[in-house]
Each structure stands twice: as C-alpha cells, then as structure tokens.
C-alpha positions in Angstrom: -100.9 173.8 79.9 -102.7 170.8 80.6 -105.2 169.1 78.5 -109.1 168.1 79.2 -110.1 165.1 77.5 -113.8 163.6 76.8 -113.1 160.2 75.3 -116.2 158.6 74.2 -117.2 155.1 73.0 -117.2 151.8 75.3 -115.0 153.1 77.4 -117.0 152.2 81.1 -117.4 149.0 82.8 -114.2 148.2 80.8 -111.4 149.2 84.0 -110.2 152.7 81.9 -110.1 155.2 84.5 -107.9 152.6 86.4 -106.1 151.8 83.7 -105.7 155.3 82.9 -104.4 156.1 86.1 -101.8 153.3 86.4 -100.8 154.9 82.7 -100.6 158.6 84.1 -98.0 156.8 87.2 -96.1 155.2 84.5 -95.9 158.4 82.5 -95.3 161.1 85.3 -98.6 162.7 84.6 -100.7 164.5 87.3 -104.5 165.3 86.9 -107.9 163.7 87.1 -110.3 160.8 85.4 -113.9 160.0 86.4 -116.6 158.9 84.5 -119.5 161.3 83.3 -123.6 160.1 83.5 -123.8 160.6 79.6 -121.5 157.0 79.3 -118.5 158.9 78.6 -114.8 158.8 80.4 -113.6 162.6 81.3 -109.5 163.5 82.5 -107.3 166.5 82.6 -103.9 165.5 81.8 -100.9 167.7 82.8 -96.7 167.1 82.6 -94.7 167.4 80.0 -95.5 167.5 76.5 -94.1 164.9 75.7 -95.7 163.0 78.4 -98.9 165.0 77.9 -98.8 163.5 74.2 -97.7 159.8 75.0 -101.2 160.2 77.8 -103.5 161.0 74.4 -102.2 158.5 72.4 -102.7 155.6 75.2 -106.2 157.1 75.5 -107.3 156.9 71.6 -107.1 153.0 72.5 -107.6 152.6 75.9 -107.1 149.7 77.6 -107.8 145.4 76.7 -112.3 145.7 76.5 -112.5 150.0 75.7 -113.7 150.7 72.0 -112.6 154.5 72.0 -115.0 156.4 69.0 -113.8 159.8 69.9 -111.3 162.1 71.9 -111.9 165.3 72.6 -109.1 167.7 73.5 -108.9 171.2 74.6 -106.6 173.3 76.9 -106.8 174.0 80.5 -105.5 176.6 82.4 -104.9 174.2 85.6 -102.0 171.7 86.8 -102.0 169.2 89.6 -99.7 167.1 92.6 -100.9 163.8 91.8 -103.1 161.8 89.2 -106.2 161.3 91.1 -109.3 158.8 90.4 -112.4 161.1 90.7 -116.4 160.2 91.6 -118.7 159.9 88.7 -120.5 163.3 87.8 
C-alpha cells in the first residue's frame, strides 16, 4: 500500500521535490512529487515498508533551506515503475 503525503511549510523554491526524488532513487521507492498552487509539496510514496518509512522520515525534514510544519499521511490503493517528478497542479 503506498502512502500520499501533503507536507506543508517552506517546502518550495527550496529544491525538495528534487531532492525528494534523488531520496526515493537512493531508497528504491517508486511514485510521484509535484508541487500544489496552495504552497504545499504533494508525493505518493510506494516500496517497502521499510523503505516506505525511511521516505517519511526524510520528508518531516526535508532537504538543506525546507522548514517542514506538517506531514500528512494517508493510504493509497496505487503502486508505480519509477519515482517520477510531476507538473505543478
């Protein structure tokens, strides 16, 4: 079961969805980051859970410049090839 997360805080013009998916490589994650209008960062994180839980640990801090407030987590019924960079919605 993968995981949809909404981190919020200073987390754009700060390099964390590149970050993040240079994290996700490292870890063996697959999914999805972009960021969202409302100034947050959005992913779905999938792989093992131990991977899975390593992924929204590195996201409570982000990376050197992000000031992570918040991370919301929920499940999702979904599971991807890659980890993917996706356009702002």
């Amino acid at each position: 079961m993968a995981k949809r997360l909404t981190i919020l805080g200073r987390v754009q013009g700060v390099g964390f969805r590149y970050s993040m998916v240079e994290e996700a490589q490292r870890l063996g994650v697959t999914g999805w980051v972009r960021n969202r209008r409302n100034g947050a960062v959005e992913a779905v994180v999938d792989g093992t859970p131990d991977a899975v839980e390593a992924m929204l640990a590195w996201a409570r801090s982000g990376p050197r410049g992000a000031r992570v407030t918040d991370v919301q987590v929920s499940e999702v019924p979904e599971n991807f090839q890659r980890f993917e960079l996706w356009p702002t919605e």
